[in-house]
N, C-alpha and C positions, 0 to 999 in steps of 0.2 A: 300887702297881700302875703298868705302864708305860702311855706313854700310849696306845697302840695296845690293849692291852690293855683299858683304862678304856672308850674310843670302843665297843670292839665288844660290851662288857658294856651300854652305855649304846644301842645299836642292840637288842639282844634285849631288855632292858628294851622299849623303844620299842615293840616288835612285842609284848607280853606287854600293855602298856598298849592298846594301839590306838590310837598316835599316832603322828602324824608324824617320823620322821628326816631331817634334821639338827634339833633343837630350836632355835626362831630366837632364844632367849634366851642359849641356848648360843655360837651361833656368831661373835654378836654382841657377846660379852664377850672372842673370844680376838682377840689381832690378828689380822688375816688373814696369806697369804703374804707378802705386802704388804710394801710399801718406806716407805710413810708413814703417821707416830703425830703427830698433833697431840695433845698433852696442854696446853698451855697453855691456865688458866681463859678465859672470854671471856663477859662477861655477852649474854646473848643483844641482839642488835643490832634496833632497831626494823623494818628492812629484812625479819630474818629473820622474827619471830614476824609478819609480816604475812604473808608467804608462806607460812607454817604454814597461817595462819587461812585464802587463799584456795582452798588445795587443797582445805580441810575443809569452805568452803562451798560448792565447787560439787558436796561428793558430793551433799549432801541437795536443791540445785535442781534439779541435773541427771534425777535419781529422781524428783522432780515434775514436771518438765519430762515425762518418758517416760511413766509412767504415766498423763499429762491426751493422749497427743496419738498412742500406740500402744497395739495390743491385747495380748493374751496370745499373739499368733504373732508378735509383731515388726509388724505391719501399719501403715503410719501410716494413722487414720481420718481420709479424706479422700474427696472425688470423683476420681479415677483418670481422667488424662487423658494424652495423647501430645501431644507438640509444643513448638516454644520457648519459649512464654511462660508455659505450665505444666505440667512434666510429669515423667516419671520422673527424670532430675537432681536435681529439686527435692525429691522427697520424700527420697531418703538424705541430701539435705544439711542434715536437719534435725537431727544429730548430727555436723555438722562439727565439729573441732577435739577432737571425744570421745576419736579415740585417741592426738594430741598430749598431751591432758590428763593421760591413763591413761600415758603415756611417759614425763612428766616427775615420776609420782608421784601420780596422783589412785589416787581408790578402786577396787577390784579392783571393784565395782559399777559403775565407768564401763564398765569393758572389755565386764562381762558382757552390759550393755545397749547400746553401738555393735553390735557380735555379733549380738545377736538381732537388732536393728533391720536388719541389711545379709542377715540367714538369710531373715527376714520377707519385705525390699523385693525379695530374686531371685523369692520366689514370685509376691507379690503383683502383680508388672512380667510376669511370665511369663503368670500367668492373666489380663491385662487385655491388649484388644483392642481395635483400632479398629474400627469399621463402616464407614470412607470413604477413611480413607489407607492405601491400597495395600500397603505394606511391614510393617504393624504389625498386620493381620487375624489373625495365624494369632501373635500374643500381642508386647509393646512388647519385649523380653526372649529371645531363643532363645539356649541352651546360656549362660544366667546372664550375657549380657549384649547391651546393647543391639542390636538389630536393624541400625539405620542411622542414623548421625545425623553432625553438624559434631563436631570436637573440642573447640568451646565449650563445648558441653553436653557432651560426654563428660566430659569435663577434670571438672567441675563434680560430676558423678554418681559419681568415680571417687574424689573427696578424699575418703574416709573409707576405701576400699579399699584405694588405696594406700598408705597410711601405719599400715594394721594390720600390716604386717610390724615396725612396732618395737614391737608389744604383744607376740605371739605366732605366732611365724613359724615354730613348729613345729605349726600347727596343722595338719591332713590337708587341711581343705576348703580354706584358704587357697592350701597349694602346689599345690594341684592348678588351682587355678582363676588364679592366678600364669603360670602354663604357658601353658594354653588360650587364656586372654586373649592374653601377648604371640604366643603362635601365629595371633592373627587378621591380624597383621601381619609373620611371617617366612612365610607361606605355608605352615605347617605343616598347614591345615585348607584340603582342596579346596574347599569352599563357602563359601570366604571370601577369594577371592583378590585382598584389597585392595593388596598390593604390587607393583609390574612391575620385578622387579631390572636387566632391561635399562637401562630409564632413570633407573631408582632414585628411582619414584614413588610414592604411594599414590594410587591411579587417580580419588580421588573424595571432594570433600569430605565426602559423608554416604560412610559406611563404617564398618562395624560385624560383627556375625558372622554376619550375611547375604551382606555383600560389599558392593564398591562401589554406587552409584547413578549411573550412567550416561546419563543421561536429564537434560535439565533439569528442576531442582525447583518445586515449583508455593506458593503459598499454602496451600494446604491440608497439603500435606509439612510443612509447619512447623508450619501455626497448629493442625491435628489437627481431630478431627469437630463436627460443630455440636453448639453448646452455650449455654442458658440464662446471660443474664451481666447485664442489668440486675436490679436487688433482689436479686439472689445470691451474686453473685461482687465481689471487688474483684479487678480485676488490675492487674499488676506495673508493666505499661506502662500502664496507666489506658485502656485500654478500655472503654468501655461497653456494646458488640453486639458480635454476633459478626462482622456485616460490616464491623468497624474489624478485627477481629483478622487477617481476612484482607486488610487492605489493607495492615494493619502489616507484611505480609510481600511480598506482589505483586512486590516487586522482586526476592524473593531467588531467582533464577533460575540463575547459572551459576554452580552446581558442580562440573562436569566437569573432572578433570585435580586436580595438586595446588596444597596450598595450604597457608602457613606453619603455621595451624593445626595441620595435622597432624603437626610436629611434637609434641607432645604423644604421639603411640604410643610416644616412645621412657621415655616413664616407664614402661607396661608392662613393656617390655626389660630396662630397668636393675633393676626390681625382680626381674624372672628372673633375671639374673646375677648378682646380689646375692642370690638363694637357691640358683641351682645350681652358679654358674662356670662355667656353660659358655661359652664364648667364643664361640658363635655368636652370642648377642646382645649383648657387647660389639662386633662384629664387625657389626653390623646397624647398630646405634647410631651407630657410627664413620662405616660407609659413608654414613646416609641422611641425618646432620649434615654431613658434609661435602659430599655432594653439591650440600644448599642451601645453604652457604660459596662454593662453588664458582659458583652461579647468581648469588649476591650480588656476587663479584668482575665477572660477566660484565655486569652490569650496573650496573655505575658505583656499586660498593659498597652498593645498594640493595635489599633482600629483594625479589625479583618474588612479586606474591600471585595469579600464576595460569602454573601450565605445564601444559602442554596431556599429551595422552597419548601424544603422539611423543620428548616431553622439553623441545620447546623451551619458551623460556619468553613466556608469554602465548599460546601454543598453541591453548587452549580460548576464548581469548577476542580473535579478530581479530588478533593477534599485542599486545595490549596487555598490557605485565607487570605493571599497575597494572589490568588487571579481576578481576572477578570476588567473589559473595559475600564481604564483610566486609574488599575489599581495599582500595589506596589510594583507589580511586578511589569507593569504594562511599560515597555519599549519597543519600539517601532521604528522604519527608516521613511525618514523622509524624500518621497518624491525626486524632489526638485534639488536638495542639496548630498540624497544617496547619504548620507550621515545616519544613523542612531540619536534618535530623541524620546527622552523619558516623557511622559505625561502621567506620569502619578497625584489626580487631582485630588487625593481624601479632603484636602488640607481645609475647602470649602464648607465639610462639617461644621465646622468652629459656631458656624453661625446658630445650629442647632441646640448646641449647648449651652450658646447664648441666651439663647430663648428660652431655653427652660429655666435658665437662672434669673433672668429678667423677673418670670412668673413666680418665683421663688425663695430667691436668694442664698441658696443652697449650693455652697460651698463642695459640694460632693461633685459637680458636672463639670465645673472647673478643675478640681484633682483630677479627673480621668487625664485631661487632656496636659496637664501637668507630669503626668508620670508618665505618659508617649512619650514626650518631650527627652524625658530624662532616659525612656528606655531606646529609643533609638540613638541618642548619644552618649551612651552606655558601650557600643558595639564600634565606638571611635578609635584608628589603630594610625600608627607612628609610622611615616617611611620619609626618609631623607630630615629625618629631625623636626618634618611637620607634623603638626594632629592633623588628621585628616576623619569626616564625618559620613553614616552613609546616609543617602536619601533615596534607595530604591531597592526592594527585596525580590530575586526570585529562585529558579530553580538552584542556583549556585551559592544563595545566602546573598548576606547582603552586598550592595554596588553603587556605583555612582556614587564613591568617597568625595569628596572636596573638604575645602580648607573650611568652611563655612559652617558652623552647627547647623544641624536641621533643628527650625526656629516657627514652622506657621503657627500664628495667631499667638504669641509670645505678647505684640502688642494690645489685644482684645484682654490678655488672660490678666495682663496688670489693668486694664481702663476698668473692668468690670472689680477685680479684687482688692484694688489700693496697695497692695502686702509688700513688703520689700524684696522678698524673693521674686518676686514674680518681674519688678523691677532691673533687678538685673540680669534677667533674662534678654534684657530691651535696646537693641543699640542705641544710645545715644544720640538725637538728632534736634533739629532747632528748636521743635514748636517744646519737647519737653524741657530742652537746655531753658525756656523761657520760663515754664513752670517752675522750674525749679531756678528761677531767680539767677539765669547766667546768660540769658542770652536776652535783655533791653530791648534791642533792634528788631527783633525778629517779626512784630507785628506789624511794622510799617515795611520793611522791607516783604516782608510777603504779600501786603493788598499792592504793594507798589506792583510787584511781579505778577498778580493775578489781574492786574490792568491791563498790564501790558501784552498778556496771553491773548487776552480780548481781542486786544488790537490787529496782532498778528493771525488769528482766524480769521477776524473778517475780512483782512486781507486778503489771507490765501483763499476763502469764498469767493470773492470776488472774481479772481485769477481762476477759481474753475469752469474748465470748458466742456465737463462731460453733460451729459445730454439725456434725457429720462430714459433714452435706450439702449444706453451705455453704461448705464449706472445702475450700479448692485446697491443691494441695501444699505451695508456698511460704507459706503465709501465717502456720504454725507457726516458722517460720524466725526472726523478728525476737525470738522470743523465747528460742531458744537460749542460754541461761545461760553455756556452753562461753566465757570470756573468758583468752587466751591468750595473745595477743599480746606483754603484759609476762612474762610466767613463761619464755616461749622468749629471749623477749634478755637477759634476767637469769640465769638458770640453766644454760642451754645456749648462750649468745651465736649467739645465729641468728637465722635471718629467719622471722618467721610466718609460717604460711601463705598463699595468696592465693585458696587454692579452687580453681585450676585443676589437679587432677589432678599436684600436682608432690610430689616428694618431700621430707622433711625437709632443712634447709640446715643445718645447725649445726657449732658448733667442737666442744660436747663433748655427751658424754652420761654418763646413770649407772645403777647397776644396784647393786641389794640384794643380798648374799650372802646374808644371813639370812633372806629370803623365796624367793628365787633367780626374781627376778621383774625386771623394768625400771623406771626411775624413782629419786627420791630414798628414801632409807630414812625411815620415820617417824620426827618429831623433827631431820631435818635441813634444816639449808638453807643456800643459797650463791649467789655472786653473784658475777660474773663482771665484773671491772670497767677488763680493759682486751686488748684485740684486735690483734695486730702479724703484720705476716709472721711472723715466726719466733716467736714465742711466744704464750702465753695466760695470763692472768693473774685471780684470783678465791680469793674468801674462803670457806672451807667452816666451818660451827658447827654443832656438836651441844646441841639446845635443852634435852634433857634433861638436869637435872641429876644424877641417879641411876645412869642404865645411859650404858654405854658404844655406840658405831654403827660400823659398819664402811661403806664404800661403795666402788662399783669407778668407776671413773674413767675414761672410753673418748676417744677424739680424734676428732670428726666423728663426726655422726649416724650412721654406717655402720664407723666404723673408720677411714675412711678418711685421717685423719691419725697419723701414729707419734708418738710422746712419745717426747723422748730424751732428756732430765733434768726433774728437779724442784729448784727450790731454796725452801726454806723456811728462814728465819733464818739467810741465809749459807753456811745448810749444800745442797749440791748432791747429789742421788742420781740417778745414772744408772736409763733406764727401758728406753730400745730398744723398745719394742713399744706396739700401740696401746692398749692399757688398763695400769692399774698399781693396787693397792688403798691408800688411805686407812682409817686407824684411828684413830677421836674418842674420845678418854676424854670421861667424865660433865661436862657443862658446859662445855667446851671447841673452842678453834679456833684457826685462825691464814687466813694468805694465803700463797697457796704462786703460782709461778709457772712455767709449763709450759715448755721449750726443744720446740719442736715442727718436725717437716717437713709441710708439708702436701700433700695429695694422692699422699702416697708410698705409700701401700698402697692395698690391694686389696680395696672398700669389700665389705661381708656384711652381713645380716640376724642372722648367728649371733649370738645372747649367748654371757656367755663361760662356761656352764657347757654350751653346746652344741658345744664342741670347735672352734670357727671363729674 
């Protein structure tokens, strides 16, 4: 029988039986189109079957985790509050890292429960209400998403949304809600006109799908309505009344005009374009990154954290480019410990600039934030024979010296540039000691420790005694099982997440033919164990000894890397395109090493049996 023949006799079977076509035993015993067959035996390597074992145990904590801490709508059981220190953010972030997990291979029961948990927290946000703060009476939530608020907390509430496009990106609610969202930021939605393209602003640090906040913010915009907190509550900042909670904020007053934070809309964007191609949001991205590139040159290579709503910068704030909510100059006392705390969050930008280069590869978005680096450690002054660095600007110049460079995103600025400068920028720590061929150990020693994290949460789960009426959003959080960190720089050589609302970083990804699903195929594992400009390099094993595995092999969390050959044992096979397939016989593996360009395509959402 030919083989076209066989397939289609094997498809009405299929349909007679009432099962599924393609058969995933089937598909996974033939090679695929595929360029590369590792057949050489390989006893499974200790690295691997630990990484087997982690996926497998976070299905069943993660499913305890859900069931002790959500209802049968997705709801987290909790007291329902607005405002910084605990409020809607907090409750979806109590499945951070779920659809990382579900990406690189976890149970199809992760997926199903992020999902319900983000279907649950739109309603649940929607029908909860403030009684006192202004903007949130009429539900925390309108048109499935926040009302009004900083990109700190958006960023925050957004990590588990944004990174469902590598689970299921043909999902309906998804794309649809994909759109809407970054439409609160291209002006697509007249009741939400947070952008002013004139000066190429977002008019207002709280901004959400209500629109800007125009008005100075008060304590209560933040800290939300009064609320019972001795014998009750533990919170986050250690409050004990609710009259600390609003002193914890009292300061945070000028919001008006923009603020680096908000860079963070442009992940919205990028994951539109990255579903539709429509160039208007690469096009947005482009402008509203460079324009803050632009502010940063005009100001002695320095991110200003406040432009006013005319454009200039420090506008909104006495012409100071260092005022404003959570800018340089922003120092505060705290509450409960009467001290002085900086909270200078520019640092969060990074990820904007990220994105623009992602879409790009343009070397210029990266320099901005390269010559901050250098310009505030430029103003480093000597007392007692230390160098000492500042990290905070205001009416007195700079403050807050320490011994420490001021460093954020030092690590981003090398993962994305490969360059050696950028490199020693970086302190020294395992997972690179390993890349760079010094530290052997480090891959088993860290699934070992991300086992054992496991363990120890569901533990202390267990041992918790608080009570849906006792319990603030965040306070299920510490127990999140979701442990990632090592599985993303091993598997996909990338950077974890940080929970602000940013998109996957990675060199590679993978995707099951035999399930036609994302992630490692069952049975397999691999480990990536060396990162260059031009190439990538990593061990792939098939732990079963019996069946054969097929897997597809993609360049960059999105595509956005092309693979242009493969060399495995000498032998080199051209690839040209961002993904290529891989075929494990029974027990087997090798190291294969990628010739790659990076940033040369044209990053998607598509899997590749979605024609993208």
């Amino acid at each position: 029988m030919a083989n076209n023949d066989c397939r289609s006799y094997l498809k009405v079977l299929a349909a007679l039986l009432g099962v599924a076509w393609p058969w995933s035993w089937l598909r996974a015993s033939e090679p695929p189109q595929a360029l590369i067959r590792l057949e050489t035996p390989m006893a499974p390597p200790a690295w691997a079957l630990l990484e087997r074992e982690l996926l497998r145990a976070h299905h069943r904590a993660c499913l305890e985790f859900f069931d002790r801490y959500f209802d049968d709508r997705g709801y987290l059981e909790c007291v329902e509050r607005w405002g910084g220190d605990d409020g809607p953010d907090d409750a979806i972030e109590n499945v951070n890292d779920w659809p990382v997990l579900y990406a690189i291979g976890g149970d199809d029961a992760i997926l199903a429960r992020f999902k319900k948990a983000w279907e649950g927290h739109l309603r649940q946000y929607t029908k909860a209400r403030t009684t006192e703060v202004p903007f949130a009476r009429d539900g925390m939530y309108y048109k499935e998403f926040p009302v009004m608020f900083d990109w700190f907390h958006h960023g925050e509430g957004l990590s588990v949304f944004n990174l469902e496009g590598l689970c299921d990106p043909q999902d309906a609610r998804f794309r649809q809600r994909v759109v809407r969202y970054a439409g609160f930021y291209l002006n697509d939605d007249p009741g939400a006109p947070n952008y002013d393209p004139k000066v190429k602003i977002i008019r207002s640090l709280f901004n959400g799908s209500r629109g800007p906040l125009l008005r100075k913010a008060t304590a209560l915009d933040w800290a939300g309505d009064p609320i019972e907190v001795e014998n009750r509550f533990r919170l986050g900042h250690g409050e004990h009344t609710y009259q600390q909670m609003l002193e914890h904020f009292q300061d945070y007053n000028d919001i008006v005009g923009d603020h680096p934070l908000n860079l963070g809309a442009t992940n919205l964007a990028l994951n539109a374009y990255m579903l539709t191609h429509d160039p208007r949001y690469k096009d947005w991205i482009i402008e509203y990154v460079d324009a803050w590139r632009q502010r940063m040159a005009a100001n002695g290579g320095i991110i200003p954290s406040n432009i006013g709503l005319d454009g200039t910068i420090g506008g909104a704030c006495g012409g100071k480019w260092y005022g404003g909510v959570y800018g340089w100059g922003f120092t505060v006392i705290d509450p409960v410990t009467r001290r002085r705390v900086h909270r200078n969050n520019h640092h969060v930008a990074i990820n904007g600039f990220g994105n623009a280069f992602l879409l790009t590869g343009d070397d210029r978005f990266l320099d901005a934030w390269r010559k901050q680096i250098d310009a505030v450690n430029g103003h480093a002054r000597t007392e007692g024979g230390r160098t000492l660095y500042p990290h905070m600007y205001g009416d007195q110049g700079w403050y807050d010296y320490r011994p420490d460079r001021y460093n954020p995103g030092v690590l981003e600025l090398y993962y994305w540039s490969m360059k050696d400068q950028d490199r020693q920028r970086v302190r020294d720590f395992d997972w690179l000691a390993f890349l760079e061929g010094r530290a052997p150990t480090y891959p088993e020693a860290a699934l070992r420790r991300d086992l054992d994290t496991i363990r120890r949460k569901v533990q202390a789960m267990r041992r918790d005694r608080t009570t849906p009426d006792t319990r603030l959003a965040d306070d299920p959080m510490k127990y999140n099982p979701a442990t990632v960190e090592s599985l993303v720089r091993l598997t996909l050589g990338g950077l974890p997440p940080k929970h602000q609302g940013e998109v996957l970083q990675a060199r590679l990804r993978y995707f099951d033919p035999a399930r036609r699903r994302p992630g490692l195929p069952e049975d397999v594992a691999v480990l990536v164990d060396s990162l260059q400009d031009g190439s990538t390099s990593l061990t792939l094993v098939n732990v079963n000894q019996a069946d054969p595995r097929a897997v597809i092999v993609q360049g960059g969390g999105y595509g956005e890397h092309r693979c242009e050959q493969v060399t495995q044992e000498g032998r080199t096979t051209p690839v040209r395109d961002c993904r290529f397939h891989v075929w494990l016989a029974p027990g087997c593996g090798g190291r294969i090493t990628i010739t790659m360009k990076r940033y040369a395509g044209v990053p998607t959402l598509a899997q590749p049996w979605d024609g993208g």
